[in-house]
Structure formats: structure tokens, C-alpha cells
Biopython code that builds the backbone (N, CA, C, O; Angstrom):
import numpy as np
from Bio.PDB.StructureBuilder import StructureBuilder

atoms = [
    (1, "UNK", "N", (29.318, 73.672, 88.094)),
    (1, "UNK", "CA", (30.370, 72.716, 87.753)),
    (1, "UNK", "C", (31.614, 73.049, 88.573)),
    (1, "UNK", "O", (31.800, 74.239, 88.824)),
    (2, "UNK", "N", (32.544, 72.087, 89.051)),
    (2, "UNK", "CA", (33.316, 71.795, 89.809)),
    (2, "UNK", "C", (34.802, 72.096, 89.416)),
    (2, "UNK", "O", (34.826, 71.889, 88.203)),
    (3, "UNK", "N", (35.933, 72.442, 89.780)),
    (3, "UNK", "CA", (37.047, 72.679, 88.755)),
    (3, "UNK", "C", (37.581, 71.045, 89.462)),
    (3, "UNK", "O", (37.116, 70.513, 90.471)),
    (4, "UNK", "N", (38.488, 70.609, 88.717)),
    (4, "UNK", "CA", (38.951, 69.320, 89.123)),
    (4, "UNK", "C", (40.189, 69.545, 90.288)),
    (4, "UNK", "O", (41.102, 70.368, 90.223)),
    (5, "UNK", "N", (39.969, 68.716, 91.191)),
    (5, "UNK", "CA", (40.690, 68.757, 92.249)),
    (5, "UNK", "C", (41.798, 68.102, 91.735)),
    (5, "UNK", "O", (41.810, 67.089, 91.035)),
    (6, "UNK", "N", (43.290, 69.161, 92.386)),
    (6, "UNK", "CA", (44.965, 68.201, 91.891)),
    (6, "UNK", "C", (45.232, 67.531, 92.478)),
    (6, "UNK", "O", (46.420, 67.209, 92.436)),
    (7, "UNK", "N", (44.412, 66.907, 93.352)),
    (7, "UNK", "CA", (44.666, 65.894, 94.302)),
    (7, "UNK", "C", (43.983, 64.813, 93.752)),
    (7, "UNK", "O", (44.168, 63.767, 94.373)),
    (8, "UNK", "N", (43.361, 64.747, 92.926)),
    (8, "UNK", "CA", (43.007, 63.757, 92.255)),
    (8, "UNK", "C", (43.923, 63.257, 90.791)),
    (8, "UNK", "O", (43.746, 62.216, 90.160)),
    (9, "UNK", "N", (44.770, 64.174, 90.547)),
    (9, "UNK", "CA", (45.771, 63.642, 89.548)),
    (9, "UNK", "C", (46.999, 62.723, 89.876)),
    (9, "UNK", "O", (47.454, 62.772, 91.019)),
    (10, "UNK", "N", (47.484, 62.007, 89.079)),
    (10, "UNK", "CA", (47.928, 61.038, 89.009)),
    (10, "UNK", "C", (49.427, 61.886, 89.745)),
    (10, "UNK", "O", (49.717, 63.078, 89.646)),
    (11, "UNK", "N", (50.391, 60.489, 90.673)),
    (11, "UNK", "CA", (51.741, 61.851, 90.802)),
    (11, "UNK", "C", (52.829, 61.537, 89.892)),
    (11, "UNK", "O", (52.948, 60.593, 89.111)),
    (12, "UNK", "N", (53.493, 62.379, 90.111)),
    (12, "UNK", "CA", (54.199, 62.756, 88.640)),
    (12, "UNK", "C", (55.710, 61.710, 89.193)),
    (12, "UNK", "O", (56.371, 61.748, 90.231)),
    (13, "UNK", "N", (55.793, 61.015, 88.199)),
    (13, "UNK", "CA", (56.907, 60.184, 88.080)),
    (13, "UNK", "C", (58.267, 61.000, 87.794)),
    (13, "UNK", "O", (59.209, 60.412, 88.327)),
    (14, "UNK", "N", (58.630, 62.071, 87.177)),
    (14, "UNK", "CA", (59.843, 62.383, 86.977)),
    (14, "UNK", "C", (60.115, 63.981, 86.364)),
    (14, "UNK", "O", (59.265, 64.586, 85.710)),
    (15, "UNK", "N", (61.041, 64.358, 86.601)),
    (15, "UNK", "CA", (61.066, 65.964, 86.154)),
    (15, "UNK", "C", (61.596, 66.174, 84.784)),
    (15, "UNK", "O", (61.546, 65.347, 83.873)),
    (16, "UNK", "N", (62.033, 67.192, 84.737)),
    (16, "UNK", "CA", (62.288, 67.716, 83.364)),
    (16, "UNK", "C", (63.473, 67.236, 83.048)),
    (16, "UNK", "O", (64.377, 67.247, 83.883)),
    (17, "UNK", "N", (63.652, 66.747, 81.815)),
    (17, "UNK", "CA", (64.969, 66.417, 81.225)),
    (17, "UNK", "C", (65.292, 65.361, 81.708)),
    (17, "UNK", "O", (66.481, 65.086, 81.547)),
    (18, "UNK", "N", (64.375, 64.255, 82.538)),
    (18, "UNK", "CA", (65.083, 63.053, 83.356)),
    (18, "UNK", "C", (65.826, 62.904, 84.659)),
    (18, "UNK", "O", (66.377, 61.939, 85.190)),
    (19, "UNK", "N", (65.618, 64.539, 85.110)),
    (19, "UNK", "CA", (65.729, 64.599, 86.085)),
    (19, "UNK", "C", (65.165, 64.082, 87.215)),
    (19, "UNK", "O", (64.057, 63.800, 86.758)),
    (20, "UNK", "N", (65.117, 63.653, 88.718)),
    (20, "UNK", "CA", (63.723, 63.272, 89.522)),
    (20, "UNK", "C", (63.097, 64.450, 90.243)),
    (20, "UNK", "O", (63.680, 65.372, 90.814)),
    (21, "UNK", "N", (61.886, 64.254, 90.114)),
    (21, "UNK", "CA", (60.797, 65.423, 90.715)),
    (21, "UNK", "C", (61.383, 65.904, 91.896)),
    (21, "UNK", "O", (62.338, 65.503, 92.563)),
    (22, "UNK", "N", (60.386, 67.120, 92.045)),
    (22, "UNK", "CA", (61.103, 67.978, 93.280)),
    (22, "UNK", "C", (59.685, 68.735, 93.796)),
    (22, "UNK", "O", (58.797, 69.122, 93.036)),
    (23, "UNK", "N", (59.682, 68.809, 94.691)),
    (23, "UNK", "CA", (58.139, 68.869, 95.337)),
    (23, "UNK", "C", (58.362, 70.532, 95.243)),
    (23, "UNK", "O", (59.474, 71.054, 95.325)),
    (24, "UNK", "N", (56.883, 71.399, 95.024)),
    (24, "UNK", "CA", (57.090, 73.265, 94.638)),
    (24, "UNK", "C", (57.631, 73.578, 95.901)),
    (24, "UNK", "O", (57.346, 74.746, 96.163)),
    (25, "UNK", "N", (58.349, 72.997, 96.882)),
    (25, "UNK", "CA", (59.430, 73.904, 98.244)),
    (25, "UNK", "C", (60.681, 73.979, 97.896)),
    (25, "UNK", "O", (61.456, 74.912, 98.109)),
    (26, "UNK", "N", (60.917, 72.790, 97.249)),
    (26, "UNK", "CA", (62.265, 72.349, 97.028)),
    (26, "UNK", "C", (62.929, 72.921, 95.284)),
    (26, "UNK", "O", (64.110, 72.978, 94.942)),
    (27, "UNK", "N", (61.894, 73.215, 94.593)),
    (27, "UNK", "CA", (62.475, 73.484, 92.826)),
    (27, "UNK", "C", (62.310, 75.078, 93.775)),
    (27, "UNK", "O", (61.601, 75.624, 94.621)),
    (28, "UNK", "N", (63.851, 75.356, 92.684)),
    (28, "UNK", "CA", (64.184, 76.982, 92.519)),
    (28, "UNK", "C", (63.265, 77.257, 91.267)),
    (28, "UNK", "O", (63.592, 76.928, 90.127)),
    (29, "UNK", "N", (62.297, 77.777, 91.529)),
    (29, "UNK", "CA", (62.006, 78.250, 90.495)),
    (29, "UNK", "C", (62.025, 79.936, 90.021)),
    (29, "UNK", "O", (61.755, 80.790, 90.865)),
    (30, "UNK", "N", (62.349, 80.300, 88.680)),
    (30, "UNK", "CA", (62.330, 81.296, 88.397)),
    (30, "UNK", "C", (64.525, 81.073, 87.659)),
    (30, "UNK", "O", (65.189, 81.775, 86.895)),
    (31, "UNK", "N", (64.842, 79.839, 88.396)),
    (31, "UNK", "CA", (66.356, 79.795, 87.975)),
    (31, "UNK", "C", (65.696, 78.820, 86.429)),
    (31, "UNK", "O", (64.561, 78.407, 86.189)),
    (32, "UNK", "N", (66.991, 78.729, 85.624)),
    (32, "UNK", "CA", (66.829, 77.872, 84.455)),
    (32, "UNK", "C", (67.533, 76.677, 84.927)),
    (32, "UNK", "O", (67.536, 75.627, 84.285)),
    (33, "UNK", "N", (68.193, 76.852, 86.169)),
    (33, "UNK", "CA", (69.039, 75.462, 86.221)),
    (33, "UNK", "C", (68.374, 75.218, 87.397)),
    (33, "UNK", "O", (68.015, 76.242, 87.978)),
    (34, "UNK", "N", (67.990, 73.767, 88.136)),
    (34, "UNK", "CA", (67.927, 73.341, 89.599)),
    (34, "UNK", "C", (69.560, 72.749, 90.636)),
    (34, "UNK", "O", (69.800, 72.871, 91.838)),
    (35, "UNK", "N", (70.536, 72.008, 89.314)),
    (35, "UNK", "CA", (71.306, 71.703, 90.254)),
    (35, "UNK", "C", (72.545, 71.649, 89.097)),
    (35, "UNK", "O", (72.420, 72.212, 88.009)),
    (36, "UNK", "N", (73.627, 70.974, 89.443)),
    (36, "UNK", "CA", (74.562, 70.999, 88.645)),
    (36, "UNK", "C", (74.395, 70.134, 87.135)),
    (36, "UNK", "O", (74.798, 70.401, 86.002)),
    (37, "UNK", "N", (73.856, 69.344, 87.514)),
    (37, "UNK", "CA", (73.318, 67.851, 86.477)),
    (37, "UNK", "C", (72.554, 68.956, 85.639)),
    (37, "UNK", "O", (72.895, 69.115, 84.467)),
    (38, "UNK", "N", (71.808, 69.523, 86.034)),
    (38, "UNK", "CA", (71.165, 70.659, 84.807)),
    (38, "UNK", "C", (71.734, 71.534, 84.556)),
    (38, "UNK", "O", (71.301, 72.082, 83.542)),
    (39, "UNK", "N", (72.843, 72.156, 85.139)),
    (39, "UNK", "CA", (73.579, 73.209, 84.120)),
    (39, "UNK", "C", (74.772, 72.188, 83.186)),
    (39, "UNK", "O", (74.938, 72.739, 82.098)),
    (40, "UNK", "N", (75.524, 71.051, 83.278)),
    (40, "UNK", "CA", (75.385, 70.646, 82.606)),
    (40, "UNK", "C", (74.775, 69.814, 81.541)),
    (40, "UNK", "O", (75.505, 69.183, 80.777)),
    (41, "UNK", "N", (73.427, 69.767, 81.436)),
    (41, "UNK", "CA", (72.427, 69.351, 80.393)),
    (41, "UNK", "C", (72.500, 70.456, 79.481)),
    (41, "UNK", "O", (72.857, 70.436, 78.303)),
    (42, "UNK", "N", (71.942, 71.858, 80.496)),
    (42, "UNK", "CA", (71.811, 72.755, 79.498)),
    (42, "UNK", "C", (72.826, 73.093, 78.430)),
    (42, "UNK", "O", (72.528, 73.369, 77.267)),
    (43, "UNK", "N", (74.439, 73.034, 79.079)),
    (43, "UNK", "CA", (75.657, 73.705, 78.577)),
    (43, "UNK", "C", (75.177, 72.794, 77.162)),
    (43, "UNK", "O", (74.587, 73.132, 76.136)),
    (44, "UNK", "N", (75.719, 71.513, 77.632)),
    (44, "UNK", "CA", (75.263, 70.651, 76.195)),
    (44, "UNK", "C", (74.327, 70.592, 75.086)),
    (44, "UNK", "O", (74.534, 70.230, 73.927)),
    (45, "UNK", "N", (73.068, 71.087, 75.740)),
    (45, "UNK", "CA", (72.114, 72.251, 74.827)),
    (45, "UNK", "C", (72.454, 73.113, 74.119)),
    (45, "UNK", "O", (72.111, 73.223, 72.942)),
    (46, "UNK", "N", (73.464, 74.147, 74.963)),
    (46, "UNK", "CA", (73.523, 75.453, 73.973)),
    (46, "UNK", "C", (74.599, 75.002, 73.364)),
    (46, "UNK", "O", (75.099, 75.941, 72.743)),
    (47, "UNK", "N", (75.509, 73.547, 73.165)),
    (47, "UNK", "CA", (76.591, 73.642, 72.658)),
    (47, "UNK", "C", (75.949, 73.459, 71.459)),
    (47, "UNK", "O", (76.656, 73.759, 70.497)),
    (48, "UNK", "N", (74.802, 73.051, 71.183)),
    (48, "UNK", "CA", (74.344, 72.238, 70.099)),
    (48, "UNK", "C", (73.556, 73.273, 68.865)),
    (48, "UNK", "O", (73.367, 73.129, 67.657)),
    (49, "UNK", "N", (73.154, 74.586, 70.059)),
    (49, "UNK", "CA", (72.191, 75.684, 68.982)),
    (49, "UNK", "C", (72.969, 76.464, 68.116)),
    (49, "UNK", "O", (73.631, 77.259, 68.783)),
    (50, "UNK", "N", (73.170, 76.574, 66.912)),
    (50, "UNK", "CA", (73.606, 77.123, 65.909)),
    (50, "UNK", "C", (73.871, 78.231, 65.787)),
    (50, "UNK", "O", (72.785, 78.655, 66.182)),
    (51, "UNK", "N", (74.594, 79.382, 65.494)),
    (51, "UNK", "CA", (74.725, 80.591, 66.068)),
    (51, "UNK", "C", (73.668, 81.255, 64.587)),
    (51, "UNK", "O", (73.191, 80.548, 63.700)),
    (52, "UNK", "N", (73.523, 82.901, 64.719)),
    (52, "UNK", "CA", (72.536, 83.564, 63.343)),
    (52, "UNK", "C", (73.515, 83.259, 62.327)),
    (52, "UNK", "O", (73.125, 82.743, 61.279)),
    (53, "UNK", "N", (74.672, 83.500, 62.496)),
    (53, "UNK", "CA", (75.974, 83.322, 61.324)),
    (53, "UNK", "C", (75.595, 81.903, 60.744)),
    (53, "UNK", "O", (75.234, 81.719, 59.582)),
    (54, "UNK", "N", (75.706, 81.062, 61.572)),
    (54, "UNK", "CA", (75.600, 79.505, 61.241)),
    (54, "UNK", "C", (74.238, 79.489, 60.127)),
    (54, "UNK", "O", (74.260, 79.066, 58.971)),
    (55, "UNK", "N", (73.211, 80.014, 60.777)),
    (55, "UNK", "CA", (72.385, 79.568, 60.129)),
    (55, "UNK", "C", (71.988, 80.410, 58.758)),
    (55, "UNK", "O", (71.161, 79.841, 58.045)),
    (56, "UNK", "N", (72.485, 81.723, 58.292)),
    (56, "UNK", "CA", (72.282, 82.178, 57.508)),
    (56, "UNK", "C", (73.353, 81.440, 56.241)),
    (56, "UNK", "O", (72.964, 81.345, 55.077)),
    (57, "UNK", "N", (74.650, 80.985, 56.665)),
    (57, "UNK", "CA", (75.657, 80.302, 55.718)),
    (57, "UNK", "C", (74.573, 79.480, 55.073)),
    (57, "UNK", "O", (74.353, 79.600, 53.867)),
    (58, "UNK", "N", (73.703, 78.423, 56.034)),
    (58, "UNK", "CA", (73.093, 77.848, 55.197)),
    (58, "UNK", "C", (71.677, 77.842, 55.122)),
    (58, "UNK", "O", (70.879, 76.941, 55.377)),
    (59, "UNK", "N", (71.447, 79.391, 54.599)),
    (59, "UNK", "CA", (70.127, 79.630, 53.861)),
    (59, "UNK", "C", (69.310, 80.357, 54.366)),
    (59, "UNK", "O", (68.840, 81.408, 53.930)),
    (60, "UNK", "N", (68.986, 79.494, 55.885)),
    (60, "UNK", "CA", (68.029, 79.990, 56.954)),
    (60, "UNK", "C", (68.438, 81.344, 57.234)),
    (60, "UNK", "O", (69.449, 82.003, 56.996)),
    (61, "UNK", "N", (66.965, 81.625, 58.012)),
    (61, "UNK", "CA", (66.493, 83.155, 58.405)),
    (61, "UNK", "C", (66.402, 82.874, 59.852)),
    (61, "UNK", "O", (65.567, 82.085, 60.295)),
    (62, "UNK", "N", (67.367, 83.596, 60.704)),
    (62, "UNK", "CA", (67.841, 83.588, 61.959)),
    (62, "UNK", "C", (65.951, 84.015, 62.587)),
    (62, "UNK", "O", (64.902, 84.280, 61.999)),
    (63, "UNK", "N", (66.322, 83.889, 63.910)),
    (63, "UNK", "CA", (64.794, 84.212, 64.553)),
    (63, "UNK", "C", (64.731, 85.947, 64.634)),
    (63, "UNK", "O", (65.835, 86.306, 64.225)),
    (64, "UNK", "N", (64.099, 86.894, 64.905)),
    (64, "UNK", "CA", (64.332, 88.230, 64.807)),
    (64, "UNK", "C", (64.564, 88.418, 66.308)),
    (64, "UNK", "O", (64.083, 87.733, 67.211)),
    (65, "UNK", "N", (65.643, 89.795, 66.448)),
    (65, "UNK", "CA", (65.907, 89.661, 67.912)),
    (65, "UNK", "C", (64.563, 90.757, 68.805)),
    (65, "UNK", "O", (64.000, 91.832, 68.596)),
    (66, "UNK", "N", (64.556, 89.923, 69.607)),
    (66, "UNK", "CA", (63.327, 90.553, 70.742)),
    (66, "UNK", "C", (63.665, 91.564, 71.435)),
    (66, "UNK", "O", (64.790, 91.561, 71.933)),
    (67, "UNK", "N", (62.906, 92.527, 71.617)),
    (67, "UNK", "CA", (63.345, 93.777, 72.469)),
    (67, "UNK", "C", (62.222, 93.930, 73.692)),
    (67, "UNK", "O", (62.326, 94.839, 74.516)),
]
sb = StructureBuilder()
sb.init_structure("model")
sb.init_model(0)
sb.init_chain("A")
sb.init_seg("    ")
for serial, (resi, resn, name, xyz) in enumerate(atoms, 1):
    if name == "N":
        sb.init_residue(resn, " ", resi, " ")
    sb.init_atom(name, np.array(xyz, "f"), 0.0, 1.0, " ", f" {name:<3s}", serial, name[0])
structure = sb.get_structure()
């Protein structure tokens, strides 16, 4: 049996977050941001995540921190 060729998949209409695709020469990868439009997406992301304080006021059990 054959593994499926990626050249037979469909091409990809659009990147992450609504961003437009970026062919694997052109994405930084290994960064969390590609360009400015995504570090501000992200900022607006983290403006939105709740801090452990936040979430213990109401009730919740923060995530445990990773080492």
C-alpha cells in the first residue's frame, strides 16, 4: 500500500487566523508571530486570557504550572 501523495491534496486557501497562506520558504517557522498583523492578533489574544488570580476569584482551578 501506497502513502498518499501531497500533491494530490487539495491547495490550501488560507492561513491561520485569516491570514493568507505562505508557501514552507516563506513562513518563519518556529516564531509564534509571521508578521505584524499577527502580533497584533495575538496581543488581542492574550488581552483576553484571564490571569490564575482571575480565575481562582471565580472558582476555577488555574492550569498547573509546567516545568
Amino acid at each position: 500500500m501506497s502513502s498518499p501523495d501531497p500533491k494530490d491534496d487539495p491547495p490550501i486557501r488560507g492561513g491561520q487566523a485569516g491570514a493568507s497562506h505562505r508557501d514552507i520558504g516563506e513562513a518563519e517557522n518556529g516564531s509564534m508571530v509571521q508578521d505584524v498583523e499577527d502580533m497584533k492578533r495575538l496581543g488581542n489574544d492574550m488581552e483576553r486570557v484571564r490571569t490564575n488570580a482571575e480565575l481562582e476569584e471565580e472558582g476555577l482551578v488555574p492550569d498547573p504550572v509546567q516545568e
